[in-house]
C-alpha positions in Angstrom: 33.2 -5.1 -0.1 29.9 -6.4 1.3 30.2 -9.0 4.4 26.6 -10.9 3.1 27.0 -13.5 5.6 24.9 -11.9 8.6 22.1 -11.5 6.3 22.8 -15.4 5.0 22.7 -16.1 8.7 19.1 -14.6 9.4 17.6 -15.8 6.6 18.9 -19.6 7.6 17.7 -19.0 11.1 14.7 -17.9 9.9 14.1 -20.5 7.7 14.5 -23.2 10.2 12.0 -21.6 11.8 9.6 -22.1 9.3 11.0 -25.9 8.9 10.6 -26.7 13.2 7.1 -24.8 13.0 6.3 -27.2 9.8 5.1 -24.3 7.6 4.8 -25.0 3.8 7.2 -22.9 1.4 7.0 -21.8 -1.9 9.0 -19.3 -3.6 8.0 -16.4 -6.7 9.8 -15.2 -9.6 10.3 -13.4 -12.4 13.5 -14.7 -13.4 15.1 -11.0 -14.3 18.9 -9.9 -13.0 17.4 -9.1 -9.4 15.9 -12.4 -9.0 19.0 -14.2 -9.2 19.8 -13.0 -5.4 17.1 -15.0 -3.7 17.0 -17.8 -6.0 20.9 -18.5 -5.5 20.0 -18.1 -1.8 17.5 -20.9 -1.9 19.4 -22.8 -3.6 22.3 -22.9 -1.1 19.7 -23.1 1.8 16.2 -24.2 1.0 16.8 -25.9 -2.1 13.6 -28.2 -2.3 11.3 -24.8 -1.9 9.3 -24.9 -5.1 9.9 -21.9 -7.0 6.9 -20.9 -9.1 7.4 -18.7 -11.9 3.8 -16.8 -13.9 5.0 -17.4 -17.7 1.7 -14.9 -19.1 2.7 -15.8 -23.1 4.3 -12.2 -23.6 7.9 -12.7 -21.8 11.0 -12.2 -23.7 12.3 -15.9 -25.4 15.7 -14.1 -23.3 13.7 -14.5 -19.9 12.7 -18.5 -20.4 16.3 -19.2 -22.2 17.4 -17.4 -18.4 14.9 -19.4 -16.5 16.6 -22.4 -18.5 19.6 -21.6 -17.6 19.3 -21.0 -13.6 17.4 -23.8 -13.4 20.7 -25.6 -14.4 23.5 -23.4 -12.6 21.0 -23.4 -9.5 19.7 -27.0 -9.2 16.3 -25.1 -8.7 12.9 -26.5 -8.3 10.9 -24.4 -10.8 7.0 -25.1 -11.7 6.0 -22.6 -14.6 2.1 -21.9 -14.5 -0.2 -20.5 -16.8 -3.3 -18.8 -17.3 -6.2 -20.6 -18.2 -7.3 -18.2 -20.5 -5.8 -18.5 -24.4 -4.1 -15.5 -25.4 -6.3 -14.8 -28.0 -9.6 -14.5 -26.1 -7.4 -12.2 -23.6 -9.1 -9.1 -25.3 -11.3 -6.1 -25.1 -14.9 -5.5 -26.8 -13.4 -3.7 -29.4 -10.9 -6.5 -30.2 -8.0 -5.3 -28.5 -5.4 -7.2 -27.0 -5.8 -6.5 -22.4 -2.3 -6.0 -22.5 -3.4 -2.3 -24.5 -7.0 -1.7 -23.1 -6.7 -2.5 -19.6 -3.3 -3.7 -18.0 -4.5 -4.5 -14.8 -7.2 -7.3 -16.2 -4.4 -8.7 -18.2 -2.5 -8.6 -14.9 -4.9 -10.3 -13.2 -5.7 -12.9 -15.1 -1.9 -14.1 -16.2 -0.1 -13.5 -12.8 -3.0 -13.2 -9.8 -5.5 -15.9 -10.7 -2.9 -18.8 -11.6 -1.3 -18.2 -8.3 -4.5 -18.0 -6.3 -4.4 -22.3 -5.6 -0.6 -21.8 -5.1 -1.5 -19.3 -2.2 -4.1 -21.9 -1.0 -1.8 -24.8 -0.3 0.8 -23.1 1.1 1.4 -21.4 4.4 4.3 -19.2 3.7 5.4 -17.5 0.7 8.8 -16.6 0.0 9.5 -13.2 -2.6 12.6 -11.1 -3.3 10.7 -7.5 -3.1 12.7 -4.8 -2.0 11.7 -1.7 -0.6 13.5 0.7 -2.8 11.9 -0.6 -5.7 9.1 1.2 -5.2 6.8 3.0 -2.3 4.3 0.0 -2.4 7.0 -2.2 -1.6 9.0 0.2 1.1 5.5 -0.1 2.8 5.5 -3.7 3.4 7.5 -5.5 6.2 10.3 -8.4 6.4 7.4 -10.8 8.1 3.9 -9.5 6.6 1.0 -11.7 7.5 -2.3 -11.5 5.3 -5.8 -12.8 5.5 -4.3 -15.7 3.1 -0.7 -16.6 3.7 2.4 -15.5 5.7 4.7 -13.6 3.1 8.6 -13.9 3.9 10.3 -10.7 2.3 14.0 -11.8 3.3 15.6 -8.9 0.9 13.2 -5.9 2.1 15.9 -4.1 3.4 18.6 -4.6 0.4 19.4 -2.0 -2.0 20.4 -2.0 -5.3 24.2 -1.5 -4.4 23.9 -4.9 -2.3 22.0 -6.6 -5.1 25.1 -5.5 -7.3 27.7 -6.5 -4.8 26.0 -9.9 -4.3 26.1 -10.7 -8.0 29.8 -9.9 -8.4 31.0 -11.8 -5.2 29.3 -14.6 -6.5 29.8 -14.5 -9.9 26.8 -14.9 -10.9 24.9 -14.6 -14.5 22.8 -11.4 -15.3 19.8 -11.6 -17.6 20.4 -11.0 -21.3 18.1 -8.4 -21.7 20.1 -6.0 -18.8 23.0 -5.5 -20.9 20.8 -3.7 -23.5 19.7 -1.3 -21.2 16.8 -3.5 -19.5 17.2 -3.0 -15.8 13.2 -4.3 -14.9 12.3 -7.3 -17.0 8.5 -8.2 -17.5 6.1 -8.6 -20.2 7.3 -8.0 -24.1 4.7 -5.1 -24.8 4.6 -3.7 -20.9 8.4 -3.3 -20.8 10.8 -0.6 -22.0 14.4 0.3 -21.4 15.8 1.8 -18.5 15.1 5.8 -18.7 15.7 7.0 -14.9 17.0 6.3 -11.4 13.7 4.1 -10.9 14.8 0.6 -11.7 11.5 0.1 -12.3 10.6 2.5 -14.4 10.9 0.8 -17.3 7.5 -1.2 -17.1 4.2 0.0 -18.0 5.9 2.9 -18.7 3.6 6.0 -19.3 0.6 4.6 -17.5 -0.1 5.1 -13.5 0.8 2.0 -12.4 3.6 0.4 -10.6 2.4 -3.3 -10.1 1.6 -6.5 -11.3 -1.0 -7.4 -8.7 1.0 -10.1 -6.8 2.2 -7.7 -4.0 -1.2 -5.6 -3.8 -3.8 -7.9 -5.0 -2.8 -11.2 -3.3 -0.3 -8.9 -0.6 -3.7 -7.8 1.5 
Protein backbone atom coordinates (compact mmCIF):
# COMPACT_ATOMS: atom_id res chain seq x y z
CA UNK A 1 0.00 0.00 0.00
CA UNK A 2 1.04 3.40 -1.33
CA UNK A 3 0.31 6.53 1.07
CA UNK A 4 -0.33 8.94 -2.40
CA UNK A 5 -1.39 11.73 -0.26
CA UNK A 6 2.17 13.64 0.24
CA UNK A 7 2.55 13.59 -3.38
CA UNK A 8 -1.37 14.99 -3.68
CA UNK A 9 -0.23 17.44 -1.19
CA UNK A 10 2.80 19.01 -3.32
CA UNK A 11 1.21 18.96 -6.31
CA UNK A 12 -1.86 21.19 -4.59
CA UNK A 13 0.72 23.36 -3.11
CA UNK A 14 2.21 23.73 -6.09
CA UNK A 15 -0.57 24.41 -7.94
CA UNK A 16 -1.73 27.23 -5.88
CA UNK A 17 1.31 28.57 -6.54
CA UNK A 18 0.84 28.81 -10.03
CA UNK A 19 -2.93 30.20 -9.22
CA UNK A 20 -1.42 33.23 -6.48
CA UNK A 21 1.40 33.93 -9.18
CA UNK A 22 -1.64 34.08 -11.96
CA UNK A 23 0.17 31.78 -14.42
CA UNK A 24 -2.03 30.27 -17.23
CA UNK A 25 -2.47 26.26 -17.23
CA UNK A 26 -3.03 23.80 -19.66
CA UNK A 27 -2.69 20.24 -19.49
CA UNK A 28 -1.41 17.36 -22.43
CA UNK A 29 -2.56 13.96 -23.16
CA UNK A 30 -2.59 11.00 -24.81
CA UNK A 31 -5.43 9.45 -23.20
CA UNK A 32 -3.60 5.78 -22.75
CA UNK A 33 -3.74 3.78 -19.10
CA UNK A 34 -0.82 6.06 -17.75
CA UNK A 35 -2.64 9.13 -18.43
CA UNK A 36 -5.39 8.39 -16.33
CA UNK A 37 -3.02 9.34 -13.09
CA UNK A 38 -2.72 13.05 -13.88
CA UNK A 39 -5.96 13.54 -15.45
CA UNK A 40 -7.84 12.07 -12.28
CA UNK A 41 -5.48 14.39 -10.40
CA UNK A 42 -6.72 17.46 -12.16
CA UNK A 43 -9.76 16.69 -11.90
CA UNK A 44 -9.95 16.45 -8.10
CA UNK A 45 -7.66 19.63 -7.92
CA UNK A 46 -7.47 21.84 -10.98
CA UNK A 47 -10.42 20.84 -12.64
CA UNK A 48 -11.04 23.92 -15.08
CA UNK A 49 -7.20 23.33 -16.58
CA UNK A 50 -7.89 22.71 -20.23
CA UNK A 51 -6.67 19.44 -21.13
CA UNK A 52 -5.62 19.27 -24.78
CA UNK A 53 -5.38 16.17 -26.45
CA UNK A 54 -3.34 15.90 -30.45
CA UNK A 55 -6.00 13.48 -32.21
CA UNK A 56 -3.32 12.96 -35.58
CA UNK A 57 -6.35 10.72 -37.62
CA UNK A 58 -4.36 7.38 -36.92
CA UNK A 59 -5.47 6.66 -33.08
CA UNK A 60 -7.16 3.57 -32.10
CA UNK A 61 -11.38 4.19 -32.30
CA UNK A 62 -10.39 2.36 -28.45
CA UNK A 63 -8.39 5.61 -27.53
CA UNK A 64 -11.29 8.32 -28.51
CA UNK A 65 -14.17 5.78 -27.06
CA UNK A 66 -11.47 6.20 -23.73
CA UNK A 67 -11.17 9.89 -24.19
CA UNK A 68 -15.15 9.68 -24.31
CA UNK A 69 -15.37 8.02 -21.49
CA UNK A 70 -12.86 9.99 -18.93
CA UNK A 71 -14.27 12.92 -20.09
CA UNK A 72 -17.48 11.67 -18.43
CA UNK A 73 -16.06 9.73 -15.17
CA UNK A 74 -13.65 12.84 -14.86
CA UNK A 75 -15.75 15.92 -15.48
CA UNK A 76 -12.63 16.96 -17.60
CA UNK A 77 -12.12 19.89 -19.73
CA UNK A 78 -10.81 18.34 -22.95
CA UNK A 79 -10.16 20.45 -26.38
CA UNK A 80 -9.08 17.90 -29.20
CA UNK A 81 -6.85 19.64 -31.99
CA UNK A 82 -5.89 18.73 -35.25
CA UNK A 83 -3.52 19.16 -37.87
CA UNK A 84 -4.15 21.40 -40.50
CA UNK A 85 -2.83 19.23 -43.00
CA UNK A 86 -5.52 16.42 -44.58
CA UNK A 87 -4.28 13.11 -44.12
CA UNK A 88 -4.04 12.38 -47.55
CA UNK A 89 -1.57 15.14 -48.65
CA UNK A 90 0.52 13.81 -45.31
CA UNK A 91 2.86 11.99 -47.84
CA UNK A 92 6.25 11.40 -49.31
CA UNK A 93 7.41 12.11 -53.15
CA UNK A 94 7.01 8.73 -53.86
CA UNK A 95 3.40 8.62 -52.54
CA UNK A 96 3.92 7.20 -49.28
CA UNK A 97 2.08 7.77 -46.42
CA UNK A 98 4.85 10.11 -43.52
CA UNK A 99 3.76 7.78 -41.09
CA UNK A 100 6.16 4.99 -43.34
CA UNK A 101 8.78 7.38 -44.97
CA UNK A 102 9.64 9.63 -42.30
CA UNK A 103 8.02 9.39 -38.73
CA UNK A 104 9.39 12.40 -37.38
CA UNK A 105 7.66 14.84 -40.22
CA UNK A 106 4.50 12.99 -39.52
CA UNK A 107 5.27 13.77 -35.90
CA UNK A 108 5.79 17.06 -36.39
CA UNK A 109 3.18 18.02 -38.17
CA UNK A 110 0.14 16.03 -36.20
CA UNK A 111 1.37 16.56 -32.57
CA UNK A 112 4.23 19.69 -32.59
CA UNK A 113 2.73 22.31 -34.92
CA UNK A 114 -1.01 22.09 -33.58
CA UNK A 115 0.26 22.69 -30.23
CA UNK A 116 2.63 25.45 -31.13
CA UNK A 117 -0.39 28.41 -30.46
CA UNK A 118 -1.36 26.34 -27.39
CA UNK A 119 2.31 26.89 -26.06
CA UNK A 120 1.86 30.61 -27.12
CA UNK A 121 -1.04 31.44 -24.85
CA UNK A 122 -0.16 29.78 -22.02
CA UNK A 123 2.52 30.18 -19.42
CA UNK A 124 2.73 26.84 -17.88
CA UNK A 125 2.18 23.57 -19.17
CA UNK A 126 1.21 20.69 -17.19
CA UNK A 127 2.32 16.79 -18.59
CA UNK A 128 2.44 13.36 -16.90
CA UNK A 129 6.11 12.30 -18.20
CA UNK A 130 7.92 10.09 -16.08
CA UNK A 131 11.33 9.53 -15.87
CA UNK A 132 11.53 5.82 -16.17
CA UNK A 133 9.77 5.91 -19.30
CA UNK A 134 12.63 6.60 -21.02
CA UNK A 135 16.38 8.40 -20.72
CA UNK A 136 14.91 11.58 -22.52
CA UNK A 137 12.46 11.92 -20.02
CA UNK A 138 14.78 10.78 -16.66
CA UNK A 139 16.77 13.89 -18.09
CA UNK A 140 14.28 16.44 -17.53
CA UNK A 141 13.25 17.98 -14.09
CA UNK A 142 9.91 18.30 -11.92
CA UNK A 143 9.99 22.38 -12.73
CA UNK A 144 11.82 22.66 -16.36
CA UNK A 145 11.66 26.18 -17.80
CA UNK A 146 12.20 26.67 -21.62
CA UNK A 147 12.73 29.49 -24.02
CA UNK A 148 8.70 29.14 -24.50
CA UNK A 149 6.83 27.99 -21.44
CA UNK A 150 7.31 26.69 -17.95
CA UNK A 151 6.65 22.90 -18.09
CA UNK A 152 5.12 21.25 -14.72
CA UNK A 153 6.20 17.47 -14.72
CA UNK A 154 4.26 16.64 -11.28
CA UNK A 155 4.79 12.64 -11.89
CA UNK A 156 8.70 12.77 -12.81
CA UNK A 157 9.63 10.87 -10.08
CA UNK A 158 6.72 8.04 -10.15
CA UNK A 159 7.28 4.69 -11.30
CA UNK A 160 5.37 2.25 -12.88
CA UNK A 161 4.67 0.34 -9.55
CA UNK A 162 3.01 3.81 -8.18
CA UNK A 163 1.21 4.31 -11.52
CA UNK A 164 -0.29 0.70 -10.78
CA UNK A 165 -0.94 1.25 -7.19
CA UNK A 166 -2.65 4.57 -7.93
CA UNK A 167 -5.06 2.95 -10.43
CA UNK A 168 -6.15 0.24 -8.06
CA UNK A 169 -6.64 2.46 -4.96
CA UNK A 170 -8.75 4.49 -6.96
CA UNK A 171 -10.45 2.16 -9.00
CA UNK A 172 -9.97 3.62 -11.83
CA UNK A 173 -10.59 2.44 -15.71
CA UNK A 174 -7.56 1.21 -17.86
CA UNK A 175 -7.53 1.70 -21.60
CA UNK A 176 -9.04 -1.09 -23.76
CA UNK A 177 -6.21 -1.66 -25.73
CA UNK A 178 -3.81 -2.59 -22.35
CA UNK A 179 -5.56 -5.70 -21.75
CA UNK A 180 -4.52 -7.02 -25.20
CA UNK A 181 -1.11 -6.58 -24.47
CA UNK A 182 -0.80 -2.74 -25.33
CA UNK A 183 1.11 -1.17 -22.51
CA UNK A 184 2.14 2.35 -24.63
CA UNK A 185 -0.85 3.55 -26.66
CA UNK A 186 -0.20 5.92 -29.75
CA UNK A 187 -0.74 6.03 -33.29
CA UNK A 188 -2.50 2.81 -35.23
CA UNK A 189 0.57 2.08 -37.63
CA UNK A 190 3.44 3.43 -35.00
CA UNK A 191 2.23 1.14 -32.26
CA UNK A 192 2.82 -2.56 -31.47
CA UNK A 193 2.31 -4.77 -28.47
CA UNK A 194 4.22 -4.85 -25.48
CA UNK A 195 7.54 -7.03 -26.12
CA UNK A 196 10.00 -6.02 -23.08
CA UNK A 197 10.53 -4.34 -19.77
CA UNK A 198 10.39 -0.96 -21.76
CA UNK A 199 6.78 0.22 -21.44
CA UNK A 200 7.54 2.01 -24.15
CA UNK A 201 8.75 -0.12 -26.34
CA UNK A 202 5.99 -0.92 -28.12
CA UNK A 203 5.95 2.40 -30.39
CA UNK A 204 7.84 2.98 -33.42
CA UNK A 205 9.11 -0.09 -32.73
CA UNK A 206 12.21 -1.09 -34.86
CA UNK A 207 13.14 2.40 -35.77
CA UNK A 208 15.70 4.74 -33.51
CA UNK A 209 13.36 6.77 -32.03
CA UNK A 210 11.83 7.15 -28.66
CA UNK A 211 9.68 10.44 -29.15
CA UNK A 212 6.87 12.17 -30.49
CA UNK A 213 8.46 15.65 -30.54
CA UNK A 214 6.37 17.24 -27.76
CA UNK A 215 9.02 16.66 -24.95
CA UNK A 216 12.16 17.35 -27.35
CA UNK A 217 10.90 19.57 -29.91
CA UNK A 218 8.67 21.91 -27.98
CA UNK A 219 10.68 20.69 -24.36
CA UNK A 220 13.92 23.04 -25.35
Amino acid sequence: MIDFQPHLDEIAQQLAIFDQQNKRLFATSSFQTNSVVLLHILSRLAPEVPVYMMNTGFLFPETLMFRDQLIQDFGLNVVTLQSETPRLQQRCGEGRFLFASDPDACCHINKVVPLEPIIAKHDVWINGVRGSQSATRQSMQKIQPTKRILRYHPLLEWDSRMVYYYLEQHNLPKHPLEEQGYVSVGCRPCTRKWSDMDDRSGRWAGLNKTECGLHTTLGQ
